[in-house]
SETOR-542568 format. One record per residue (C-alpha): residue number from 1; residue in one letter; chain; x, y negated, z negated. Coordinates in nm, 4 decimals, decimal comma. Layout:
SETOR-542568
   pos   code   unit         c1         c2         c3
   NUM      A      A          X          Y          Z
...
***
This chain:
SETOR-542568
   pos   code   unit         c1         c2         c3
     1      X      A    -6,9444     8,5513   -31,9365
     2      X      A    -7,0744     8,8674   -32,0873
     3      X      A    -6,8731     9,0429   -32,3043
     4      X      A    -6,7935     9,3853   -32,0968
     5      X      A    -6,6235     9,1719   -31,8204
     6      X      A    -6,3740     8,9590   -32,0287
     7      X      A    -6,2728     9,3273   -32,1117
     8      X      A    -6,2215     9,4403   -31,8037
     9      X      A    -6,0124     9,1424   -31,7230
    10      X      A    -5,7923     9,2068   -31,9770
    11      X      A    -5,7981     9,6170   -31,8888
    12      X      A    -5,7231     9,4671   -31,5075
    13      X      A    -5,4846     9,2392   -31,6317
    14      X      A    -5,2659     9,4703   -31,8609
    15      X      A    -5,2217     9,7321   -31,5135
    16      X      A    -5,0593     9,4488   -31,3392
    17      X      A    -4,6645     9,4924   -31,3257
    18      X      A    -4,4861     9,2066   -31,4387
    19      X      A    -4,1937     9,1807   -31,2359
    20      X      A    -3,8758     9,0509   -31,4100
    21      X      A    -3,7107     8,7264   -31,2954
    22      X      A    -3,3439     8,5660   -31,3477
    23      X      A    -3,5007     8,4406   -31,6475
    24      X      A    -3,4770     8,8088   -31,8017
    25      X      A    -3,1388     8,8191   -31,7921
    26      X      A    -2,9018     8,8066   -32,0198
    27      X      A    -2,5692     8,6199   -32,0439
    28      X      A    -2,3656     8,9375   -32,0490
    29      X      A    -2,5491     9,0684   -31,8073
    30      X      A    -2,5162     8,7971   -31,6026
    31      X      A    -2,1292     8,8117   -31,6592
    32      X      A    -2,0767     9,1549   -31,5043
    33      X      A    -2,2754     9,0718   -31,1898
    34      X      A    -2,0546     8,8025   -31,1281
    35      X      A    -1,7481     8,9771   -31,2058
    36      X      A    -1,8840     9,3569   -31,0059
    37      X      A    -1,9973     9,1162   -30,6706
    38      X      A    -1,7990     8,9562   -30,4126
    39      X      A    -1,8058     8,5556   -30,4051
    40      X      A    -1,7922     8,4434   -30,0515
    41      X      A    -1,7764     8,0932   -29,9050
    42      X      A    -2,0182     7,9335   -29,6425
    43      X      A    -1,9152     7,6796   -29,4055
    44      X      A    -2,1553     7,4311   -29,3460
    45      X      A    -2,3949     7,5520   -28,9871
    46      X      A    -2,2531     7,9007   -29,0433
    47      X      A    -2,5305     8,1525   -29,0746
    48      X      A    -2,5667     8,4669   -29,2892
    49      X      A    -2,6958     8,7949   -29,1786
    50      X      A    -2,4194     8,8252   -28,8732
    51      X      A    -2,4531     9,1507   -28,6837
    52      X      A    -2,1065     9,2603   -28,8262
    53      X      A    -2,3065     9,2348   -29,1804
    54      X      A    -2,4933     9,4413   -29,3970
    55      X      A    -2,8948     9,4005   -29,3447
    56      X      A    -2,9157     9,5459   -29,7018
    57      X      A    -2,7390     9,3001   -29,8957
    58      X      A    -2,8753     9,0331   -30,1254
    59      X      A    -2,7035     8,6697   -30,1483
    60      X      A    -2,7411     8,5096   -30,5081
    61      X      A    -2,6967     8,1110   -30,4101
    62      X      A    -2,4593     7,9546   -30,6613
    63      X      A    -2,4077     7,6273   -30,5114
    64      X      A    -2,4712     7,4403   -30,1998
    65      X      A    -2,8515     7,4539   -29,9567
    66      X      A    -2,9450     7,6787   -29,6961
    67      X      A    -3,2230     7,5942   -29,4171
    68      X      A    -3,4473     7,9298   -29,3607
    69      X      A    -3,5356     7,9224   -28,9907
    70      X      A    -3,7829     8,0957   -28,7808
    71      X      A    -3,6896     8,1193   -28,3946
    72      X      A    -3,9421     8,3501   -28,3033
    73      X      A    -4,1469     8,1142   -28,1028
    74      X      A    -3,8596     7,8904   -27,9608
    75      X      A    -3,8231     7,6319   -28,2499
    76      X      A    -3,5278     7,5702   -28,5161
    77      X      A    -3,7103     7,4264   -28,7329
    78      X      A    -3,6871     7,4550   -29,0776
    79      X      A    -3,9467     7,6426   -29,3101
    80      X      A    -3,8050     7,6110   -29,6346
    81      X      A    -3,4757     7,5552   -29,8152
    82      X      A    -3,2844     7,7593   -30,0529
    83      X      A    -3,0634     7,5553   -30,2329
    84      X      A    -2,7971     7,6922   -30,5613
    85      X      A    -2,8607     7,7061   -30,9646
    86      X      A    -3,0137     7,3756   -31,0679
    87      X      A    -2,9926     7,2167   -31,4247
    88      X      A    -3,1555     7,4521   -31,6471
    89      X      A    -3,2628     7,6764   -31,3608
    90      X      A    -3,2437     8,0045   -31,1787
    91      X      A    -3,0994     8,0969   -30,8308
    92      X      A    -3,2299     8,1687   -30,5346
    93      X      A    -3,1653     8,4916   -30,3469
    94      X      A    -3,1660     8,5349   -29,9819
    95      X      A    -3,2469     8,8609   -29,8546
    96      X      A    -3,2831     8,9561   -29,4827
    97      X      A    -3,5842     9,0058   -29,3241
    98      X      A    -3,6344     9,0128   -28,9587
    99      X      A    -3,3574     8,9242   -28,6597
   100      X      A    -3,5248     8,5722   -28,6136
   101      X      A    -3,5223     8,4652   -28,9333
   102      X      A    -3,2049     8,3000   -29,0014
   103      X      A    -3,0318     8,1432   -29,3401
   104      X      A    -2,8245     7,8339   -29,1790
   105      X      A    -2,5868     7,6380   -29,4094
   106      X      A    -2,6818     7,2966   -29,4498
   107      X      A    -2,4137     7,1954   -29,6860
   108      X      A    -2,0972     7,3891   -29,7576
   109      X      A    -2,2184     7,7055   -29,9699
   110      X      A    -2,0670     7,9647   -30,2614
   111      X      A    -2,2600     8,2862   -30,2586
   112      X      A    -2,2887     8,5713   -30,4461
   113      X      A    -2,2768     8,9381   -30,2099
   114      X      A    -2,4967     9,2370   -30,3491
   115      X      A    -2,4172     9,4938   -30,1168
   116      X      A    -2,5930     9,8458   -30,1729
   117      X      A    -2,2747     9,9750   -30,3514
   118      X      A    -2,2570     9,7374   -30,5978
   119      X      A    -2,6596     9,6928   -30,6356
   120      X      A    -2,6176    10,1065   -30,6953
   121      X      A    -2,3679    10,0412   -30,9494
   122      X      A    -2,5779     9,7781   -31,2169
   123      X      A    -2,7971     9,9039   -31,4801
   124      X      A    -3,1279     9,9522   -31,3963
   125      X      A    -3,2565     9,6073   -31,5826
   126      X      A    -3,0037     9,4205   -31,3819
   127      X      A    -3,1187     9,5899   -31,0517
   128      X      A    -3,4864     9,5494   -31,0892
   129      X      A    -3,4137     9,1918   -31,1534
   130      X      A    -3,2608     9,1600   -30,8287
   131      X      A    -3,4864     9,3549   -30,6206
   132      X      A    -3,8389     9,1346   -30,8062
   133      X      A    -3,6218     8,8111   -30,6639
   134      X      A    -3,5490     8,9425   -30,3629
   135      X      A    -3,8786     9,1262   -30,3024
   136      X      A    -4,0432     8,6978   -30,4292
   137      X      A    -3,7990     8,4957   -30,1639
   138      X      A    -3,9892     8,7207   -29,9212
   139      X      A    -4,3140     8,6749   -30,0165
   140      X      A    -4,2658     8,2999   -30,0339
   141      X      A    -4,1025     8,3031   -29,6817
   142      X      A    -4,3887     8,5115   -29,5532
   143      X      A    -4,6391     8,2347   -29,6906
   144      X      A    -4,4873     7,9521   -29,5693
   145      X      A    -4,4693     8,1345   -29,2520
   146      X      A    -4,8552     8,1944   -29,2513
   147      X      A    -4,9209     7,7993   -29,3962
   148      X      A    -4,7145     7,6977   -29,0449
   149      X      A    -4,8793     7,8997   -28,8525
   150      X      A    -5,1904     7,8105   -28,9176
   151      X      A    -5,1174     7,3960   -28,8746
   152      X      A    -4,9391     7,4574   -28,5161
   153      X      A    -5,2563     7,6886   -28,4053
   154      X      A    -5,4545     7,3664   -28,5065
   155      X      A    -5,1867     7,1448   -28,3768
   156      X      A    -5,2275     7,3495   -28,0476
   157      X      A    -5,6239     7,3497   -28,0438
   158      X      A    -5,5980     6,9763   -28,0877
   159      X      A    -5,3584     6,9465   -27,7823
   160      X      A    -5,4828     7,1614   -27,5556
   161      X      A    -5,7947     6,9569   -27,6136
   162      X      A    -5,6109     6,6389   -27,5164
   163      X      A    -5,4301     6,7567   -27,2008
   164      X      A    -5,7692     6,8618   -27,0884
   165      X      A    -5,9185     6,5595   -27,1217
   166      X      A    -5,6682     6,3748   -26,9980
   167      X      A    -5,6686     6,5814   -26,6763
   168      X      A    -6,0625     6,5428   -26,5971
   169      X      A    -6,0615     6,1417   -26,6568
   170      X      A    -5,7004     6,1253   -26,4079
   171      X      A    -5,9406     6,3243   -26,1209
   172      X      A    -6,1714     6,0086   -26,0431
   173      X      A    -5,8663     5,7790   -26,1059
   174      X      A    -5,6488     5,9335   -25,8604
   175      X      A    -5,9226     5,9218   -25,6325
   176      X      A    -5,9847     5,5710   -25,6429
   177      X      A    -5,6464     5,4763   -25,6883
   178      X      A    -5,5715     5,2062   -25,3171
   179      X      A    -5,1983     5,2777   -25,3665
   180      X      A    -5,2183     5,6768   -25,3931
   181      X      A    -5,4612     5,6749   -25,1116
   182      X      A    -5,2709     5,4117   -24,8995
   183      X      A    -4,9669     5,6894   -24,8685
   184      X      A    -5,1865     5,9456   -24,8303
   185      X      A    -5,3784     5,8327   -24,5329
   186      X      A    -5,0716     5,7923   -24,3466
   187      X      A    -4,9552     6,1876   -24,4043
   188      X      A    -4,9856     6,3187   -24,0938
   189      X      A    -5,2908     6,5580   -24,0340
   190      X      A    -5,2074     6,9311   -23,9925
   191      X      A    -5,2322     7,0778   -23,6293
   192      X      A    -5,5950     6,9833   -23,5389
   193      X      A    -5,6907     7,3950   -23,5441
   194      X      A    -5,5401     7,4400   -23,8336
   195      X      A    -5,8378     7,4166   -24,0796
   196      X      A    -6,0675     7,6317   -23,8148
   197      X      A    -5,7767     7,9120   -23,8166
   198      X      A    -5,7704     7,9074   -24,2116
   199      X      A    -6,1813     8,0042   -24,2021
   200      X      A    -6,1147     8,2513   -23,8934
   201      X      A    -5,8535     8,4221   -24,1133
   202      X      A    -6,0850     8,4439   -24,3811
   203      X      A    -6,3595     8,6297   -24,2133
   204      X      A    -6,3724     8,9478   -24,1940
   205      X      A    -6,4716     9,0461   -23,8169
   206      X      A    -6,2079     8,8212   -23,6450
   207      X      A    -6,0664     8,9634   -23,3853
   208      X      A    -5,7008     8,8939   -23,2231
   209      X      A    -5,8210     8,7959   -22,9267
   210      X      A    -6,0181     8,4720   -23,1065
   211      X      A    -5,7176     8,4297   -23,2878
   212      X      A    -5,4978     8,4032   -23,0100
   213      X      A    -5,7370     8,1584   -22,8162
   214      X      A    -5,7615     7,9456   -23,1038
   215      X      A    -5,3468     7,9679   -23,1028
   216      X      A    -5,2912     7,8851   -22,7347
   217      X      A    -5,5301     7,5879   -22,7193
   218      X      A    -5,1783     7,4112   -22,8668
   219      X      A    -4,9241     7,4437   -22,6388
   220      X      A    -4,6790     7,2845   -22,8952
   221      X      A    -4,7699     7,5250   -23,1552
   222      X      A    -4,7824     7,8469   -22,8610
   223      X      A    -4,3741     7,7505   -22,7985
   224      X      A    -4,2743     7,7607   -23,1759
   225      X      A    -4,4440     8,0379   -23,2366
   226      X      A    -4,3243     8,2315   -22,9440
   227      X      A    -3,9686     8,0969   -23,0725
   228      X      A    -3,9970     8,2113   -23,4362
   229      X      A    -4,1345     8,5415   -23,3079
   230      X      A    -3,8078     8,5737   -23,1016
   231      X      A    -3,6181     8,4909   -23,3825
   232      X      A    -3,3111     8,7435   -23,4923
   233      X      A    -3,5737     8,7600   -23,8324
   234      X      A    -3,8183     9,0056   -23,6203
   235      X      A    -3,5592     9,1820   -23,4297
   236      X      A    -3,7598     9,2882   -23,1067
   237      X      A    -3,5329     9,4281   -22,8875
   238      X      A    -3,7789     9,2693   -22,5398
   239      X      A    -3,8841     8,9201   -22,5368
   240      X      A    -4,2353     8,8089   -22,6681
   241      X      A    -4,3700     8,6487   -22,3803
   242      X      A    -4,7643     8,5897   -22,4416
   243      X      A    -4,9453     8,4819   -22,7812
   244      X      A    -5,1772     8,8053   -22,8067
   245      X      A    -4,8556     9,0467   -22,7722
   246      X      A    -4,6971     8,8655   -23,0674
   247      X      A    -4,9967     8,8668   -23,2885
   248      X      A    -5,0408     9,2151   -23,1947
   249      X      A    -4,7035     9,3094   -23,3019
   250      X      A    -4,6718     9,0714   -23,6393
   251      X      A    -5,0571     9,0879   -23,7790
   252      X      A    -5,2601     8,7871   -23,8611
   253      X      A    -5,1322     8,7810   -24,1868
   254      X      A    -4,7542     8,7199   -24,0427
   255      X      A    -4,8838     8,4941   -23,7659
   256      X      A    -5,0915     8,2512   -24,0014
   257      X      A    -4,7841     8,2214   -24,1945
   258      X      A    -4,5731     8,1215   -23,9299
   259      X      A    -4,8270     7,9033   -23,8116
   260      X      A    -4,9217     7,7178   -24,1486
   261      X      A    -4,5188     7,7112   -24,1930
   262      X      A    -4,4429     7,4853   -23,8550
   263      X      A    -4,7593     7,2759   -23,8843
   264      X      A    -4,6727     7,2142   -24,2714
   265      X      A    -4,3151     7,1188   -24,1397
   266      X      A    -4,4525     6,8700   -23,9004
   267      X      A    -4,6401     6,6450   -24,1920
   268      X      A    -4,3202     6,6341   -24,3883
   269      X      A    -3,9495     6,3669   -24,3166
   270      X      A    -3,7344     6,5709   -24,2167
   271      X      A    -3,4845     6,5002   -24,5329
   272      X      A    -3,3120     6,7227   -24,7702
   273      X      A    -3,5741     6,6474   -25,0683
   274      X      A    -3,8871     6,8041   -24,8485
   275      X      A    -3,6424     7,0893   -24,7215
   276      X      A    -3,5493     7,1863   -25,0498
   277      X      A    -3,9604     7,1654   -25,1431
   278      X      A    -4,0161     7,3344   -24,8679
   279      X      A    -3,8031     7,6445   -24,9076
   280      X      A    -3,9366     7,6504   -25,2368
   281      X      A    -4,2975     7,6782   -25,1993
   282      X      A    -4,1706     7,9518   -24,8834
   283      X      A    -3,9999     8,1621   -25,1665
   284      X      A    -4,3162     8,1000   -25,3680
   285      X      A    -4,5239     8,1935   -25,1008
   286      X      A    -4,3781     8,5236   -25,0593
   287      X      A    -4,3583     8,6238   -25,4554
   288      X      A    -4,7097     8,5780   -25,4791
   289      X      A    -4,8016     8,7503   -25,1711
   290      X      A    -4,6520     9,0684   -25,3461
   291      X      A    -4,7381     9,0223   -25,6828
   292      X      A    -5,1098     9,0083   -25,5337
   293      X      A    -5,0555     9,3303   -25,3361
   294      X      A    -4,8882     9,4856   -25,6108
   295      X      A    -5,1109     9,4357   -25,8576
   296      X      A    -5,4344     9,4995   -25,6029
   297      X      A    -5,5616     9,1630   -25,7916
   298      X      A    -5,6465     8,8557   -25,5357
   299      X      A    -5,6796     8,7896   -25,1696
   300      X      A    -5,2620     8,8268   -25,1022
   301      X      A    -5,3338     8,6170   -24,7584
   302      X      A    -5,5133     8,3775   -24,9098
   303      X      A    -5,2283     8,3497   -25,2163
   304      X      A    -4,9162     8,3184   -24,9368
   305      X      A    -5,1068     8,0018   -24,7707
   306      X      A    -5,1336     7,8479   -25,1674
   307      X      A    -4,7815     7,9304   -25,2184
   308      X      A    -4,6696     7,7112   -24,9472
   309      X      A    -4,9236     7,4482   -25,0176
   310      X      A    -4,8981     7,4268   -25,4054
   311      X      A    -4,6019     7,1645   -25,4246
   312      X      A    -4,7503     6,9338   -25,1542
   313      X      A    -4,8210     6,6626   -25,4441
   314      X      A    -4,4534     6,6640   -25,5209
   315      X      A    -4,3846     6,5597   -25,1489
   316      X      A    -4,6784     6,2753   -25,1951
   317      X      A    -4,4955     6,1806   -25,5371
   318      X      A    -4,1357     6,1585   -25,2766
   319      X      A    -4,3020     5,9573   -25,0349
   320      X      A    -4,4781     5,7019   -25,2745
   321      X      A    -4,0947     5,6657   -25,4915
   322      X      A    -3,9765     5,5613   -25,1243
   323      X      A    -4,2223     5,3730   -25,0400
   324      X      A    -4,2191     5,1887   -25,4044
   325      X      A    -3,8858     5,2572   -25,5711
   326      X      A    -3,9273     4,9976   -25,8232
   327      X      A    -4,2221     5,2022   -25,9497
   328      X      A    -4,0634     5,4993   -25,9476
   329      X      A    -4,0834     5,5702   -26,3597
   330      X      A    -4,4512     5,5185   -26,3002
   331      X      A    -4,4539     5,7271   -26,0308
   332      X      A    -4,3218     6,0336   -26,2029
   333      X      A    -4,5823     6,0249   -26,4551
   334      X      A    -4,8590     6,1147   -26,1977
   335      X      A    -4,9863     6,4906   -26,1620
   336      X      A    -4,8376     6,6508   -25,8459
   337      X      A    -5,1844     6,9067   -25,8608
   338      X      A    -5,4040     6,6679   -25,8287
   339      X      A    -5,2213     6,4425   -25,5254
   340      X      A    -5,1931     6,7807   -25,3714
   341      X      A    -5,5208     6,8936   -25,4195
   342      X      A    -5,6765     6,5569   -25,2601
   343      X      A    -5,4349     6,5174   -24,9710
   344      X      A    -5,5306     6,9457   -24,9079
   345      X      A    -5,9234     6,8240   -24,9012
   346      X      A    -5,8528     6,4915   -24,6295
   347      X      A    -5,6921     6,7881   -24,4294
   348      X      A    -6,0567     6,9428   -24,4965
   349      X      A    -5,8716     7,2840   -24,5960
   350      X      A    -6,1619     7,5792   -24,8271
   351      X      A    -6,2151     7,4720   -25,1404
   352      X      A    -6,0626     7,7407   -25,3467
   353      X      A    -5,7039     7,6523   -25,1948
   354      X      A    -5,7455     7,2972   -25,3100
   355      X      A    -5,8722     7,3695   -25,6258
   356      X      A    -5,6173     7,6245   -25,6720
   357      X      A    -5,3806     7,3823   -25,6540
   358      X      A    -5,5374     7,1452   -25,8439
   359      X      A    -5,6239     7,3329   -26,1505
   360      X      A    -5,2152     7,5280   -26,1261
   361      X      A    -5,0790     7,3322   -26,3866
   362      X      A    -5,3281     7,4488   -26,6678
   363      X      A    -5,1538     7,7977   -26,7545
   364      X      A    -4,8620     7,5482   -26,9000
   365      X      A    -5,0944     7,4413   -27,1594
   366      X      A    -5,4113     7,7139   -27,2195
   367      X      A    -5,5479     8,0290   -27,2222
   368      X      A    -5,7039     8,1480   -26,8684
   369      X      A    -6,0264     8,1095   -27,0018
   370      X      A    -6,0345     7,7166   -26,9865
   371      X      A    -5,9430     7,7870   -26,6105
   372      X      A    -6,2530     7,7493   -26,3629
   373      X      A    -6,3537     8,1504   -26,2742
   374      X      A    -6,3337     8,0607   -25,9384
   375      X      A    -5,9576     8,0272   -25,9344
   376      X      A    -5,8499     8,1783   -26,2139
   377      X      A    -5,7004     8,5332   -26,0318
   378      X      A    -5,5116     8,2844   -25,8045
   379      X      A    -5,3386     8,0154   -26,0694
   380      X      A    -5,2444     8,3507   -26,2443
   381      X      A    -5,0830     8,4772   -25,9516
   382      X      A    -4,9398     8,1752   -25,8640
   383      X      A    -4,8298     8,1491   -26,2424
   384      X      A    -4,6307     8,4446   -26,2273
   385      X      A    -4,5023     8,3845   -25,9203
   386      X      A    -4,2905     8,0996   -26,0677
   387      X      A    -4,1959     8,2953   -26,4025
   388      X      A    -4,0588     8,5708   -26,1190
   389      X      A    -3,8371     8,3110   -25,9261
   390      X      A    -3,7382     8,2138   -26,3088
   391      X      A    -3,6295     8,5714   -26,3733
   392      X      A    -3,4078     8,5971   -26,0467
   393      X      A    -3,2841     8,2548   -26,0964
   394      X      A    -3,1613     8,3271   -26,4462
   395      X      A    -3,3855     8,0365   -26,6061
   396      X      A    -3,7024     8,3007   -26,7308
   397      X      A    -3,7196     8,2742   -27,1051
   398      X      A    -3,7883     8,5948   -27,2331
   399      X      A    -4,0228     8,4538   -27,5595
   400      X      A    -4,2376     8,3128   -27,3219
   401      X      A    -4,3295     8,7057   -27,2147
   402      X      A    -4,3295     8,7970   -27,6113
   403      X      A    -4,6497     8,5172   -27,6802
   404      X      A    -4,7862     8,3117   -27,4285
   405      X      A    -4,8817     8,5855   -27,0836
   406      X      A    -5,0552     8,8601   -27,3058
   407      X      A    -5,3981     8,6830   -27,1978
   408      X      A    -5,2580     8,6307   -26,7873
   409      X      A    -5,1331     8,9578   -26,7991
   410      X      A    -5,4734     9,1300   -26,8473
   411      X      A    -5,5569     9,0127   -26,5569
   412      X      A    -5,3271     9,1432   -26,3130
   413      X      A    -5,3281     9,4402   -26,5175
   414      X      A    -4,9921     9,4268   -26,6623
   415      X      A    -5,0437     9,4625   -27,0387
   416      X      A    -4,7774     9,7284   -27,0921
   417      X      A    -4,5036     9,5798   -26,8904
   418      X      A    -4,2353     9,3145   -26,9407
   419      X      A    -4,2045     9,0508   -26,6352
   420      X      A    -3,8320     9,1100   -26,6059
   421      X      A    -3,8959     9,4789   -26,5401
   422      X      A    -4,1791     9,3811   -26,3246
   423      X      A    -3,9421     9,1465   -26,0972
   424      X      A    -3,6541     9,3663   -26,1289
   425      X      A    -3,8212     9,7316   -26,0383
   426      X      A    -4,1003     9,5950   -25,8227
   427      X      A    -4,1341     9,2703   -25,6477
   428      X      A    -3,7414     9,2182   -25,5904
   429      X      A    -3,7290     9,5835   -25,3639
   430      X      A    -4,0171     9,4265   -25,1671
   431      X      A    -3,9001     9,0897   -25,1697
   432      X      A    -3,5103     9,2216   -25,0231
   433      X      A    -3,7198     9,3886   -24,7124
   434      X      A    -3,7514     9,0291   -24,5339
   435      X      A    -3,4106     8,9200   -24,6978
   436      X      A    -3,3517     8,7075   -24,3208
   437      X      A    -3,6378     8,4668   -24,3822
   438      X      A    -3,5175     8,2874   -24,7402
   439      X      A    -3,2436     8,0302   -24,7752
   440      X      A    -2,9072     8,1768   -24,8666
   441      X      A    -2,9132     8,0998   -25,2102
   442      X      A    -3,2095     8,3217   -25,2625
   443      X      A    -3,0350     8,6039   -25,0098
   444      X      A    -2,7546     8,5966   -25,2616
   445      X      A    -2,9960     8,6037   -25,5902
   446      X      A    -3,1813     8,8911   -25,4668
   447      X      A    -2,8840     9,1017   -25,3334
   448      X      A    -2,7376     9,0407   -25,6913
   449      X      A    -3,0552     9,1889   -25,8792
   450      X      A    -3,1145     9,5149   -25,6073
***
């Protein structure tokens, strides 16, 4: 190495502050910190930095091991101990450093409190020795921090990679599977105009009078429409007599609905398991009906008919546990999206509402990239849709919002706002408008939150 650069190492190396340590200290020294601080005692799970207590004070560990923990992203794991002075060793010091970082008590402790009065009141030596200790538990905190969260981003790479896999080899298997298919062949078809009303609605230049043909050509389905349409829910003060009047007065939109709603009825047992589904995916329905017309993002007719059809591979997962109980903890292993999205293709429904509801699971485990374009802008929707009933059911997580739906958020649009004041400002106003047609749980949830 030429001459002029060892130099200028040792120029470079000379303008680097060497920061004190414990090891600076000296006994006296040492003898009025102890004596000027307060010695407090630590129970064992009890946790320093309460919100009664100082942020700004510095705990010297004299005996006894503390876990650091990060609960940022949802875990309580430890990422490094802090344990009292060792044989011939220094102490730790524990400063604070952010409201999810936490110092937890693993045995029972004896610290020393620094609080800003007393750190004011040491000589400067003393204080600077402090401060370099405190100023290195961060740094080392801030590393191991960094080290972890660079192994779980590989950790998640590496799984994501797995669950995809795993879901494109279960496709042909489900398929081919005689037991699957046995139950699934004897799910009743829906209403035989059903999947010709579903394109209709879809096109553009249909007109009510084509739709109320198509209606009528079902005498069954004409009487329980005309009933629903009666129903206290609409509130017409005359009596709907003929199919065209009512489809005049509800819209398509309504009248598919109400439609899809009986004939989905009609494939199901009528027992408390598939009425409880059923509600569901009608409370569903309706959440992403208005996210998608709130967010002017997705066909909002389109997302109302996936809403109601999106758990129909838990009600193929109910019927096969009754029709073989003793292979029921096999049975819950299976993916409800895809049963759902093959029994939605025997009933020959479009393609993008069975692969909608075959690809809805993937938000729980990657980014929307990795999520066919085709159906991306409806799993979102229908992604949200859930995390909404989670916020008026009281089971959201709020983290979740803080890391994981930056990416599904561009996509509606919603980059700036927090799905709790989403649900709570926006959809639930909309949502208490047709209070009359949800169970009375949800009546009672929504009246709560408007």
């Amino acid at each position: 190495m030429p001459m002029t650069d060892i130099k200028h190492i040792k120029t470079t190396a000379r303008r680097i502050p060497v920061y004190p340590s414990f090891n600076d200290m000296s006994v006296a020294r040492s003898s009025a910190l102890y004596n000027i601080a307060n010695v407090k005692l630590i129970q064992i799970n009890e946790t320093l930095f309460k919100k009664s207590e100082s942020k700004e004070d510095l705990y010297i560990v004299l005996n006894g091991t503390f876990n650091i923990i990060d609960i940022s992203c949802g875990s309580r794991e430890s990422v490094m101990a802090v344990s009292g002075i060792k044989a011939g060793g220094c102490p730790d010091v524990i400063s604070y450093i952010s409201p999810s970082i936490y110092a937890v008590a693993e045995t029972p402790a004896k610290v020393l409190v620094i609080n800003p009065a007393t750190l004011i009141a040491l000589d400067d030596k003393t204080r600077m020795i402090l401060l370099a200790e405190s100023n290195r538990f961060t740094v080392k905190i801030f590393r191991r921090l960094q080290s972890q969260k660079t192994i779980l981003a590989l950790r998640n790479r590496r799984l994501q990679e797995k669950i995809l896999y795993q879901q494109t080899q279960a496709v042909p298997t489900y398929k081919e599977n005689k037991l699957i298919q046995d139950i699934i062949r004897k799910i009743p078809h829906l209403p035989v105009f059903f999947s010709n009303l579903t394109e209709k609605l879809h096109e553009h230049d249909i007109s009510l009078q084509e739709i109320s043909k198509l209606v009528q050509k079902d005498p069954s389905m004409t009487a329980n429409v005309l009933k629903v349409v009666n129903s206290p829910y609409y509130g017409f003060k005359n009596q709907i007599a003929d199919i065209h009047q009512a489809v005049i007065l509800i819209g398509l939109n309504e009248l598919y609905h109400i439609v899809f709603s009986i004939g989905l009825q009609q494939t199901m047992p009528k027992t408390e398991n598939f009425l409880n589904l059923f509600n569901h995916s009608s409370i569903i329905s309706r959440i992403a009906f208005e996210i998608s017309l709130t967010s002017q993002v997705g066909n909002p007719a389109q997302l109302r008919t996936i809403g109601l059809l999106h758990d129909l591979g838990e009600s193929v997962i109910l019927l096969l546990k009754k029709q073989y109980p003793k292979l029921s903890f096999l049975i819950d292993g299976l993916e409800k999206s895809f049963l759902g999205a093959i029994l939605l293709k025997r009933w020959k429904l479009p393609e993008i509402i069975c692969d909608t509801v075959g690809y809805q699971s993937y938000p729980d485990f990657t980014d929307p990239k990795r999520i066919p374009e085709h159906v991306r802008i409806n799993i979102t929707i229908l992604y949200f849709a859930h995390l909404c009933y989670e916020v008026i059911t009281g089971d959201f997580k709020p983290e979740i919002d803080r890391i994981e739906l930056e990416p599904y958020k561009k996509i509606l649009r919603w980059e700036n706002r927090g799905l709790e004041d989403i649900t709570t400002s926006v959809l639930i106003p909309k949502l208490v408008k047709n209070l009359n047609s949800y169970p009375l749980f949800f009546r009672k949830l929504l009246l709560h939150h408007s």
